[in-house]
N, C-alpha and C positions, 0 to 999 in steps of 0.2 A: 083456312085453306090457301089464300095466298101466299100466306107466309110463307107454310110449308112450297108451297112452288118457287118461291124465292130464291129459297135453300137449294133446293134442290136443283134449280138454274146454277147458283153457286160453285155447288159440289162437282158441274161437270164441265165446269171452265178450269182449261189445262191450266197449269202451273209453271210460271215460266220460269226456267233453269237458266241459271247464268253456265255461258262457259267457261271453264278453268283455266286461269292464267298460262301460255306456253308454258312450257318445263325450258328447266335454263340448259345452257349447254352444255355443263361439266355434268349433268343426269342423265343426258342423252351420249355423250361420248362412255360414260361408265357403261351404260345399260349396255351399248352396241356391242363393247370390250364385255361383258361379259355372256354374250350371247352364247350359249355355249353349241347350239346349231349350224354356226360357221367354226370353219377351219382357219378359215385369213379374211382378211377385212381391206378392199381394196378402197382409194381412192374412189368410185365411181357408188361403191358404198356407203360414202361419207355424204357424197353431192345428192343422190338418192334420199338418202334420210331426213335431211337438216331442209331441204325444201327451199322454201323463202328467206330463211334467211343463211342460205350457203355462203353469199359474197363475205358476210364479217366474219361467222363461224369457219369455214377454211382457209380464207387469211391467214388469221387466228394460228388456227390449227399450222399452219406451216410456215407463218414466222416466229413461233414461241422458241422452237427447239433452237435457234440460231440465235436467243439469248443465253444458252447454257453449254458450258464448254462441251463441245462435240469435237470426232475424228474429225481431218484435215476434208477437204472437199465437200463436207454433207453440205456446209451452206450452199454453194452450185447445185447441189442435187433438187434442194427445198428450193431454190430461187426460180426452178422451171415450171410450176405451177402456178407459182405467186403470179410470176410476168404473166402469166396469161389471162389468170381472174381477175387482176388490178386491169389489166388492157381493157376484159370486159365490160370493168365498171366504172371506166371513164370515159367508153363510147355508149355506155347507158343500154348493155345488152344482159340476157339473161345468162348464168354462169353457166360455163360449158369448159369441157377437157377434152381433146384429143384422146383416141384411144390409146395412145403410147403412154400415155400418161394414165388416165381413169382406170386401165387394166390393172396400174402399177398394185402390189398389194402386199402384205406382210402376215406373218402368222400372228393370230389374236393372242397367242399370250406378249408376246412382242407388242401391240396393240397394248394390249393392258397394259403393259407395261412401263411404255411411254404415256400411258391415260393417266395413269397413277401420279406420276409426276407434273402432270401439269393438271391436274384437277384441283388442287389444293390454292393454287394461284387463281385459276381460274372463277371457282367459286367465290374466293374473296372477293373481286374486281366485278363480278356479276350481280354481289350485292352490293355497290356501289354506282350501278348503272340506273338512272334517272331518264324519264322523256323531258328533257331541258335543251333549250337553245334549238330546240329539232330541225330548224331555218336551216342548221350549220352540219343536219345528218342526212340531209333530202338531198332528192335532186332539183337545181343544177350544184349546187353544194357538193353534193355527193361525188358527180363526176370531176370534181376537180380534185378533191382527196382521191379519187381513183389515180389521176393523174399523175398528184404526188406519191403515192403510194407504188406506181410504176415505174418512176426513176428510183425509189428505194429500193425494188426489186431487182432493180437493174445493178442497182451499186452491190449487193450481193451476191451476184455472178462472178464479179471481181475478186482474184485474188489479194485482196489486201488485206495484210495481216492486224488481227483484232478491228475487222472495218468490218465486221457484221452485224455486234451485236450492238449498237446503238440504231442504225436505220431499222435492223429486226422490230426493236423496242417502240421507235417509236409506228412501226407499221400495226404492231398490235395493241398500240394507242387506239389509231382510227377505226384498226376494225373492232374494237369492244365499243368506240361511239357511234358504228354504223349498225353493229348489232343492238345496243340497247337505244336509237334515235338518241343522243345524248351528246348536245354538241360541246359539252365541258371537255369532256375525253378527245373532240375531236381539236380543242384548243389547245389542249395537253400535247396531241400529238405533232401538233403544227409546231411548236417548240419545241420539243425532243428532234423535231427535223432539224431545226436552226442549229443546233446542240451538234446532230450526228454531221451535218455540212461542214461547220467547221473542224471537227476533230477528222475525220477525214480526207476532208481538202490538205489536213496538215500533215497527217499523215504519208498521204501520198507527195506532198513536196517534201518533206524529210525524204521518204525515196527519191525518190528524182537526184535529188541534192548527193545524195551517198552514192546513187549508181553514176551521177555525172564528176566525183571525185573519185571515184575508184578508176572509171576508163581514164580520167586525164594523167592518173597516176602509174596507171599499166603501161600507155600508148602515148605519156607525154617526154 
């Protein structure tokens, strides 16, 4: 008879269920893109959904396209949201968009569209994300990559030609090591800084240099 009461105590002790790891982000940007209940998929859609970790994930999201030859101006376009989340993630605030901004939206196949393309990249680099070094993915860590990540945003407002796509690259260094805590990617991307700094400091003194020859040669 005790046994059976035993048992029976046994049988009516819950079961504890683990929770299931996040879904990674190229699952959650496909799913949203195929949602077929929205007509257009705004920015304020995106900050909505991804939650806690919107700082890496829309980073992410809107420095990728500015590694891949795009029309003339899109990187100014992309660089006005960036300046603002990197701002907020190096004053250590929760992510936020101005409505001029969050209203901004596109039609979902156009979504898809662009999802498609960078999923494939994406996926790969998300299985490559480890909780390593994490000292170097936290805060106060974290607000000084916001930091740096805001002067890159900054240097992508500039017209300088082919000056985007390396400070892009390496902004989507930090935010894949602030999205997976994974301070390797963020040491990756502290180097790609060093990288996109010089090529562009050189860049822009090659101009300098050409427009201060050209006026001493018009007007000397």
């Amino acid at each position: 008879m005790p046994h059976s009461s035993a048992a029976t105590n046994l049988r009516s002790v819950p079961k504890i269920r683990h929770r299931p790891p996040g879904r990674r982000l190229w699952a959650i940007l496909r799913s949203l893109a195929r949602d077929s209940s929205r007509e257009r998929i705004s920015i304020g859609d995106l900050l909505d959904t991804l939650h806690d970790r919107a700082f890496g994930a829309l980073i992410f999201i809107f420095a990728f396209p500015n590694i891949l030859p795009t029309p003339p101006g899109t990187s100014a376009i992309l660089a006005a949201p960036l300046v603002f989340l990197t701002a907020q993630m190096m004053l250590g605030r929760k992510p936020w968009l101005p409505g001029f901004i969050a209203n901004r939206s596109m039609a979902r196949k156009d979504f898809a569209s662009m999802t498609e393309r960078v999923v494939p990249w994406l996926a790969r680099a998300e299985r490559l994300l480890r909780p390593r070094l994490m000292i170097l993915a936290s805060p106060p860590i974290e607000y000084i990559v916001g930091a740096i990540c805001f002067l890159l945003a900054a240097v992508l407002l500039l017209p300088i030609p082919l000056g985007n796509m390396l400070p892009a690259f390496a902004i989507c260094l930090f935010s894949l090591g602030i999205l997976g805590r994974d301070g390797i990617w963020i040491v990756l991307g502290l180097i790609a800084t060093i990288i996109s700094a010089i090529v562009v400091s050189g860049v822009v003194y090659a101009l300098l240099k050409s427009a201060i020859f050209i006026i001493s040669n018009t007007f000397g």
